[in-house]
C-alpha positions in Angstrom: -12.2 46.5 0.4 -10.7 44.2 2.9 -10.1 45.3 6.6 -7.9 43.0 9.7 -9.0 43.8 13.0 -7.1 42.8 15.9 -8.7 42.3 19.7 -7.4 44.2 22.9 -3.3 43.8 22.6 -2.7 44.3 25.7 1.4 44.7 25.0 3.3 45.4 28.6 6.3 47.3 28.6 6.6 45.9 31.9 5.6 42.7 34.0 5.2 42.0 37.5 7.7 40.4 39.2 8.9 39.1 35.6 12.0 36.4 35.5 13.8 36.0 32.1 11.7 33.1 31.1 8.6 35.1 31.1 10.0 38.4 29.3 11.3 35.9 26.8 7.8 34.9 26.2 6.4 37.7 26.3 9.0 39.2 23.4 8.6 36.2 21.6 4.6 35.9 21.5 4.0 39.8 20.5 6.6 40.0 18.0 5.3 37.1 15.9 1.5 38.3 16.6 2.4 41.7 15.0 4.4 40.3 12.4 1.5 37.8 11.2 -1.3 40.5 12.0 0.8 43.2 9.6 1.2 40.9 7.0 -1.4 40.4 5.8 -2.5 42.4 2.6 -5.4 44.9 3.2 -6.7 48.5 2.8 -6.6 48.9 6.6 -5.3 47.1 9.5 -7.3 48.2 12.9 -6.8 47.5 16.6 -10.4 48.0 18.7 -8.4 49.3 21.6 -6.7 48.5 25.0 -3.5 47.7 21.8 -1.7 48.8 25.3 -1.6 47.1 28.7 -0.5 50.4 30.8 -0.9 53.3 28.5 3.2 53.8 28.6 4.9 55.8 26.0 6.8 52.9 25.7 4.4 50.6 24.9 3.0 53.0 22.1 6.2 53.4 20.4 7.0 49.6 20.4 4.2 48.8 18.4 3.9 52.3 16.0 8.0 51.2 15.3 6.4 48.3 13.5 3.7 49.7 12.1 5.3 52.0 10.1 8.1 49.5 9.2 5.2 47.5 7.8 3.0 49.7 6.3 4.2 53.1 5.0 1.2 53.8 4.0 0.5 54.2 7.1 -3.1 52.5 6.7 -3.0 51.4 10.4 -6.0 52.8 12.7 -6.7 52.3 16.3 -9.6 52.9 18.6 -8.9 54.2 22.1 -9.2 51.5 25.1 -9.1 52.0 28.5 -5.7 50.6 29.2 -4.6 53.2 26.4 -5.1 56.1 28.7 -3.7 54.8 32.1 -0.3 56.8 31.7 -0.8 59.3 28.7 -3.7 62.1 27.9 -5.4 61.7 24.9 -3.8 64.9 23.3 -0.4 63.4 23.6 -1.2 60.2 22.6 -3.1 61.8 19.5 0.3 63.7 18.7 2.5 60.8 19.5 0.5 59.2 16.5 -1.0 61.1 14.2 -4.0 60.1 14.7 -7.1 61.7 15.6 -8.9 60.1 18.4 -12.4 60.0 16.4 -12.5 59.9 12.8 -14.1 59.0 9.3 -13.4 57.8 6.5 -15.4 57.4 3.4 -14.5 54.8 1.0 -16.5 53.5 -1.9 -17.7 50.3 -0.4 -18.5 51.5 3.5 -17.9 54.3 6.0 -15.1 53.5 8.3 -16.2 55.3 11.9 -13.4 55.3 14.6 -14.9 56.3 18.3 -13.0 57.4 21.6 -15.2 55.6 23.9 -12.5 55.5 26.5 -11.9 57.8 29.8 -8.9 59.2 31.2 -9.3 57.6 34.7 -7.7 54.2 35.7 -10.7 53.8 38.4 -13.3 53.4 35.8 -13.1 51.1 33.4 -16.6 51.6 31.8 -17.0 53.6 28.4 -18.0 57.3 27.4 -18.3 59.7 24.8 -18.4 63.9 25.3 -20.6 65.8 24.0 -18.8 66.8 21.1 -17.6 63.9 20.1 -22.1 62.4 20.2 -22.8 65.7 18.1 -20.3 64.5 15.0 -21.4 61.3 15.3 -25.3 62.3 15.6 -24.4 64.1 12.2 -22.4 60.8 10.9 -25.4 58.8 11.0 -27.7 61.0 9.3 -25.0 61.9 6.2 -24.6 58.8 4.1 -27.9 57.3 3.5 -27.9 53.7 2.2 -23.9 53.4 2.9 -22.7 50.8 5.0 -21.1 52.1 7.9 -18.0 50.1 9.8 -17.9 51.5 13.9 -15.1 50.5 15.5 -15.0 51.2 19.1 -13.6 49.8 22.3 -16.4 49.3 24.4 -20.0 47.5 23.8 -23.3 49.6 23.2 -25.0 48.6 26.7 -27.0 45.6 26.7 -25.8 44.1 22.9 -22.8 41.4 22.9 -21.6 39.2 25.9 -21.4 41.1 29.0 -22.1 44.4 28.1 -25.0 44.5 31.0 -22.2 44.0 33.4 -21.2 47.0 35.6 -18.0 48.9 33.7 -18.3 46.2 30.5 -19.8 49.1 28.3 -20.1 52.2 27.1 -23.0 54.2 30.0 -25.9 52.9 29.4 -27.6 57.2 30.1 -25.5 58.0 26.7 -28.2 56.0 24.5 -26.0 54.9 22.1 -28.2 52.7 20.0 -30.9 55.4 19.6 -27.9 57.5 17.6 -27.1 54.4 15.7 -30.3 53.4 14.4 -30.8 56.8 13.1 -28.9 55.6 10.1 -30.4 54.5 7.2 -28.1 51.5 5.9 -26.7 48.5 7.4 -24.1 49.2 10.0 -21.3 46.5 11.7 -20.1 47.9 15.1 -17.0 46.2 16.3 -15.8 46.3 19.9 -14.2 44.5 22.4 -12.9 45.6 26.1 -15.3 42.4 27.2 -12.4 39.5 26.2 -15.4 36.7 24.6 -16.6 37.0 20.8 -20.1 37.9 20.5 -22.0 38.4 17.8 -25.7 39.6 17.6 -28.4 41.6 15.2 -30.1 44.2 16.3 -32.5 45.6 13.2 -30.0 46.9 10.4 -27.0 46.7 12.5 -24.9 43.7 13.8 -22.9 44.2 16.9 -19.2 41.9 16.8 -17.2 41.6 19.8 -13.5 40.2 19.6 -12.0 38.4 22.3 -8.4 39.3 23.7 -5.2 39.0 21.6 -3.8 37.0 24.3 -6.3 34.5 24.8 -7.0 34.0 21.0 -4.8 34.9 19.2 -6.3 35.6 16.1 -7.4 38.0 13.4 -10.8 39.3 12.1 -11.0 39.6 8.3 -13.5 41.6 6.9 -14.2 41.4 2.7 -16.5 43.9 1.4 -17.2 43.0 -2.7 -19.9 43.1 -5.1 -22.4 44.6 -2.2 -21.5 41.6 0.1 -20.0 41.1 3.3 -18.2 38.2 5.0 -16.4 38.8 8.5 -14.7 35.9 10.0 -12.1 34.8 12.7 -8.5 33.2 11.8 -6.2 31.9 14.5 -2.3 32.7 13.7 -0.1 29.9 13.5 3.0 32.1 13.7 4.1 30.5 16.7 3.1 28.6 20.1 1.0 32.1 21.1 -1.2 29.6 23.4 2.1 28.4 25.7 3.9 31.9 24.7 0.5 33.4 26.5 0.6 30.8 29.7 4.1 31.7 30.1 3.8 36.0 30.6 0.3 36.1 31.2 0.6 35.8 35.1 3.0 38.6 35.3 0.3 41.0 33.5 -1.4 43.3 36.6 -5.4 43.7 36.4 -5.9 40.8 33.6 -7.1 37.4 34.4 -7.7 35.0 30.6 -11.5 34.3 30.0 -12.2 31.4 30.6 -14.5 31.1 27.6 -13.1 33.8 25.6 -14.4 31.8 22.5 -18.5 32.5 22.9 -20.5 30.5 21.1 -18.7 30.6 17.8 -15.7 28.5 16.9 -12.6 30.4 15.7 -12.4 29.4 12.4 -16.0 29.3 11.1 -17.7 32.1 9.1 -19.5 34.7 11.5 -22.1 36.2 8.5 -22.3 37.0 5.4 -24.2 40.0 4.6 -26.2 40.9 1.0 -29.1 42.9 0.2 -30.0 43.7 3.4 -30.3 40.1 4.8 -28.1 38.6 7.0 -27.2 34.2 6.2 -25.1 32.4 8.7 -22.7 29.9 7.2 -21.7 26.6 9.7 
């Protein structure tokens, strides 16, 4: 099975106090990101949220237009961000789709989970989960034994990647995420990002992966599963100058300022882990 995972999007409808050379950019740097990022052969293509900047209908229906000119299959999964829910209630952005906004789906390699960790409330940033939505995935965890299980969510468990012990950079730390997820058997990968830095850490039989911002790396996360082994690592798109492109439109986004060391501690290019048997071997 092989997954691509893009960071937050971010793609404005609209910029602030935009002049022709920055729309231009703008048009120029997501349209060649989504291009690359959708062609590239896999079983699923996933965004880990904030694939908006303002939540606009608008915004939604620029990038599902590709989508489904891309893959009819329509193989293409998203986890709510923050940014998602600025302009648009869940419910109509779950009709506006298709998509439920938590989900599973068992395949014969893993267990792909989706969560809705974001809220419907521009004020708050930070990252939470109903009641409902922590019973079905209490019940999740405890259904698949040995499995692998893939989590995609927006925002951080509290206190695991880069700056998730920030105030508002995870999901609350009183919903007690990681005492749900380690009630699973297997090995589990949870993939977030809402913080803009990769990260990557092991806690016991789960790792925890952060993505940085598509508009500070541009880049894809590729994830093989084969022959009971796992490799996740980062690729930089070439498609076009995203880096000036970024520079360019960047200043007219509202409420998003480029990390200044969106890059962590690993290099874009290198191998994050490999996974087999249980054991996790870093590759340089």
């Amino acid at each position: 099975m092989r997954l691509i995972v893009m960071g937050d999007l971010h793609y404005p409808a609209l910029l602030v106090e935009a002049g022709d050379q920055m729309i231009e950019a703008r048009d120029a740097f997501y349209t060649a990101y989504l291009a690359e990022f959708l062609d590239f052969s896999a079983d699923y293509h996933i965004s880990i949220g904030d694939l908006t900047h303002a939540g606009e209908p608008l915004e939604f229906n620029f990038i599902m237009s590709k989508v489904q000119k891309a893959l009819p299959q329509r193989r293409f999964l998203y986890a709510l961000g923050n940014h998602d829910t600025h302009a648009c209630s869940k419910a109509e952005l779950e009709a506006t789709t298709g998509q439920k906004r938590y989900l599973a789906i068992e395949e014969e390699e893993a267990v792909l989970l989706v969560l809705d960790t974001a809220r419907e409330n521009p004020d708050h940033w930070g990252g939470m989960m109903d009641e409902e939505q922590m019973d079905w995935l209490r019940g999740q965890m405890n259904k698949y034994g040995q499995k692998t299980l893939l989590v995609f969510a927006h925002h951080p468990v509290y206190d695991t990647t880069a700056r998730s012990t920030e105030p508002m950079m995870s999901l609350d730390p009183e919903l007690d995420l990681w005492s749900v997820l380690k009630e699973h058997q297997g090995q589990g990968i949870y993939f977030n990002g809402h913080n803009h830095v990769q990260s990557v850490i092991q806690r016991d039989q789960w790792h925890f992966v952060q993505i940085a911002a598509v508009p500070d790396i541009p880049a894809v996360v590729l994830v093989n599963l084969q022959d009971q082994q796992m490799s996740i690592h980062t690729v930089e798109l070439q498609g076009a100058n995203y880096q000036e492109l970024a520079r360019t439109f960047v200043k007219g986004l509202y409420d998003y300022e480029p990390h200044p060391d969106a890059k962590g501690d690993h290099d874009s290019t290198e191998l994050i882990f490999t996974l087999s048997s249980g054991k996790k071997e870093m590759t340089p």
